[in-house]
C-alpha positions, 0 to 999 in steps of 0.5 A: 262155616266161620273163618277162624283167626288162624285160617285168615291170617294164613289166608291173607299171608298167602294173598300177600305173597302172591304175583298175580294178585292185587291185594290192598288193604286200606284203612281210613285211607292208609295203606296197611298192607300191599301184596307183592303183585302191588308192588311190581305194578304200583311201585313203592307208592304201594308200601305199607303206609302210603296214601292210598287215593296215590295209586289211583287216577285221578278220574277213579278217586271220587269211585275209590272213596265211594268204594272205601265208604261202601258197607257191603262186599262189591266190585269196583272198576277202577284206573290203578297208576302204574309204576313207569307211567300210564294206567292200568284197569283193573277190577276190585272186590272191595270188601269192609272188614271188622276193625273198619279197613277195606280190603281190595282184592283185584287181578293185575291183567297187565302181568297176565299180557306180559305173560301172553306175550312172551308165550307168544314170543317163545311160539314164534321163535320156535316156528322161526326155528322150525322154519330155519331148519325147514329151509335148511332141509329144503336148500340141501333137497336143491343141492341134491336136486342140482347136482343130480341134474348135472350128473344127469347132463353129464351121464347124457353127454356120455350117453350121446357120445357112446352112441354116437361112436357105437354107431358110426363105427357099426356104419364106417363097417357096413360101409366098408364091407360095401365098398370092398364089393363095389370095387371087387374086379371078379365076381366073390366067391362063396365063402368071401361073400359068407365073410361080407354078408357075416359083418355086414348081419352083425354089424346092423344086429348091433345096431338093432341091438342098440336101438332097441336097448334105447327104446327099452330104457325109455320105456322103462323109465316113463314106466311103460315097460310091460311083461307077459308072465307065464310058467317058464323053463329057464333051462330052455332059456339058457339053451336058446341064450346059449345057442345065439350066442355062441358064435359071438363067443366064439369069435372073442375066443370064448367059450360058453358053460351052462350047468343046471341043478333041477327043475327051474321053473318061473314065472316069467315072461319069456321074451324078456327073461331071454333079453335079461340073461342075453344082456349079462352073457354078453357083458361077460363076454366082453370082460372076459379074456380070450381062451376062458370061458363065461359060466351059467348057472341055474338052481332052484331055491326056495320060491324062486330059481337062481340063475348066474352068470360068471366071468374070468374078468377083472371083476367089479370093485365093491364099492362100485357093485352098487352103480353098475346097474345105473343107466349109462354106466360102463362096468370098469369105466371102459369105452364103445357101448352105452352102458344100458345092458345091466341098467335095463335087466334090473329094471325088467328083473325088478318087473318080475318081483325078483332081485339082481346083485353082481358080487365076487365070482370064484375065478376073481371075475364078476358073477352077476345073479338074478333071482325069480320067483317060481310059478305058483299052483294056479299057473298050470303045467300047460306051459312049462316047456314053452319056448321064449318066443325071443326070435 
C-alpha cells in the first residue's frame, strides 16, 4: 500500500513530536528537521540547521557518512553526543528518502533508563514506606507486650501477697486453735471440742480450697484442664451447692434461695460444673451484707439451661464487668483472696461451650449467669439424674 503525501507528513508530525524517539533527518549533511526526544538529549546542536556529523563521536562519524551515502533502509549502530557530556548508543534505521535526505530514526535508551529508575525510585520509597509503618506496627506490639508484662508482674506480686496473707492467716488460726488445746487445764467438753475441731476443718478447707484453685489456674492456662461431660441435672447441682454451703452462709448471716423454672438438663461435667457455681455462690457470700440473702436460679432456654447467681451487694461497676474475670483479680478491689474464684469459672464454663457474664441484679448487687448448653438426643437419659461426683 502506497503512502500518500498527506499520511507522510501527518507521520512525520507525530514522530517529530514524539519524547522517545530519536528522529533525524539530514540532508547533504544538514540537519533539516529534529524530533523533541533529539533535542532533550543532543541539546541545541540538534536544531534545524545544524551540522550533522556534530551530534556524533568522533569514533561513529566515518560510520555515520557510510550511512548517510548508503542507498537501501538499515541499521546503524552509532555513538550520539549527549548534551551535558558523555556518549549514548544508540541504534538507527537509516532510511534515504526521494528528494535525497536521510531520515534516521533511533530510540533513545537513555530516557527509557531514567524512566526505569525512577520506577525503581518510587518502589523503593513505598517499601520504605511500608517498612516504616511496619516497624511502627511492631514497636507498639512491644509496647503492648512490655506493658503486659508489667501488669503481669504486677497481678503476680499481687497474687503472691494474697496468698501469702490468706495463708498465714488460715495457719496463725489452726495454730491458735491448737494452743488453746495445748494450754487447756481440764479436759474440753463436747461442744468446746466441735467449736475447735469446726475452725480447725474450715481453716485447712480454705487452705485446700486455695491450692486447689492454683493448681486449677495453672492447669487451665497451659491448657491441660480437662472435662468429662455427661447428661447433668443442674437442679441436683444447685442441691448439692446448697447443701455445702449453707453452713458458711450461715455463719456470714446469710441465707441461701434457689428457684428452678423446668427441667435443666446439660451436658456438663458434673465435678466442675459444681466447682463453677460453688465459686460464684461463694464470691456472693462474701459481697453480700449479713441478714439478706444470695439467690440461685436456674431455667431452661433454648439449648442451653441458665443458671444465676444474684447478690444484695454493692454490685460490679460496668466498666469493670469485663475485668472481674481476669486472674487475680479482686471484685471491688477488696483484700484476703486470690481472686481466682471467677477467673477459673470462665475458663471451665468456656470448656463447656457456654458463656458467663455478670450485669446488674434487681436488688442492685451483682447477678453473675453462665449459660450451658443441653444434652443432645445421642446423650441418652441413663444419666440424668446422676450426682456431681464433687465429694
Amino acid at each position: 500500500m502506497a503512502v500518500t503525501q498527506p499520511d507522510a507528513a501527518a507521520l512525520l508530525g507525530a514522530l517529530l513530536a514524539s519524547q522517545d524517539d530519536l528522529l533525524l533527518v539530514v540532508q547533504r549533511g544538514e540537519i533539516t528537521h529534529a524530533s523533541a526526544a533529539a533535542g532533550r538529549l543532543l541539546g541545541g546542536a540538534a536544531a534545524p540547521g545544524g551540522d550533522a556529523a556534530s551530534l556524533f563521536h568522533e569514533s561513529s562519524r566515518e560510520k555515520l557518512a557510510a550511512a548517510l551515502a548508503h542507498e537501501a533502509p538499515a541499521t546503524w549502530e552509532l555513538q550520539v553526543c549527549r548534551e551535558h557530556g558523555g556518549q549514548e548508543a544508540v541504534t538507527f534505521l537509516v532510511v534515504p528518502a526521494a528528494d535525497g535526505s536521510r531520515v534516521l530514526l533511533g530510540r533513545a535508551f537513555l530516557w527509557d533508563e531514567a524512566r526505569r529508575r525512577e520506577a525503581t525510585a518510587i518502589a523503593l520509597t513505598s517499601e520504605l514506606a511500608n517498612l516504616t509503618r511496619e516497624l511502627a506496627t511492631k514497636g507498639a506490639e512491644l509496647e503492648a507486650a512490655r506493658a503486659g508484662l508489667e501488669e503481669l508482674g504486677r497481678q503476680r506480686e499481687d497474687f503472691m501477697s494474697i496468698v501469702s496473707h490468706d495463708l498465714k492467716s488460715s495457719l496463725n488460726a489452726i495454730r491458735l486453735q491448737a494452743a488453746l488445746l495445748q494450754q487447756a487445764q481440764s479436759d474440753p467438753t463436747p461442744a468446746q471440742r466441735a467449736t475447735i475441731a469446726g475452725r480447725l476443718l474450715r481453716n485447712v478447707d480454705r487452705m485446700t480450697a486455695l491450692i486447689s484453685g492454683i493448681l486449677d489456674a495453672a492447669l487451665a492456662d497451659a491448657g491441660e484442664l480437662r472435662i468429662a461431660a455427661r447428661r447433668l441435672s443442674m437442679e441436683d447441682v444447685v442441691a448439692e451447692v446448697v447443701d455445702t454451703i449453707a453452713p458458711i452462709a450461715a455463719e456470714a448471716g446469710v441465707q441461701i434461695r434457689s428457684a428452678a423454672a423446668g427441667a435443666a438438663l446439660v451436658r456438663g461435667d458434673g465435678r466442675r460444673v459444681y466447682q463453677v457455681l460453688v465459686n460464684l455462690v461463694e464470691n456472693a457470700i462474701r459481697h453480700t451484707p449479713p441478714g439478706t440473702d444470695v439467690l440461685i436460679e436456674l431455667a431452661a432456654g433454648d439449648g442451653c439451661v441458665r443458671c444465676a447467681v444474684e447478690d444484695a451487694g454493692p454490685g460490679v461497676a460496668p466498666e469493670e464487668r469485663a475485668a472481674v474475670f481476669e486472674r487475680f483479680r479482686r471484685q471491688g478491689g477488696r483484700a484476703g483472696r486470690a481472686g481466682l474464684g471467677l477467673h477459673i469459672a470462665q475458663r471451665i464454663v468456656a470448656l463447656h461451650g457456654g458463656s458467663i457474664w455478670v450485669e446488674a441484679g434487681a436488688r442492685g448487687g451483682a447477678r453473675f449467669v453462665f449459660e450451658l448448653p443441653s444434652p443432645g438426643d445421642a446423650d441418652g437419659s441413663a444419666d440424668a439424674a446422676a450426682g456431681t461426683g464433687a465429694r
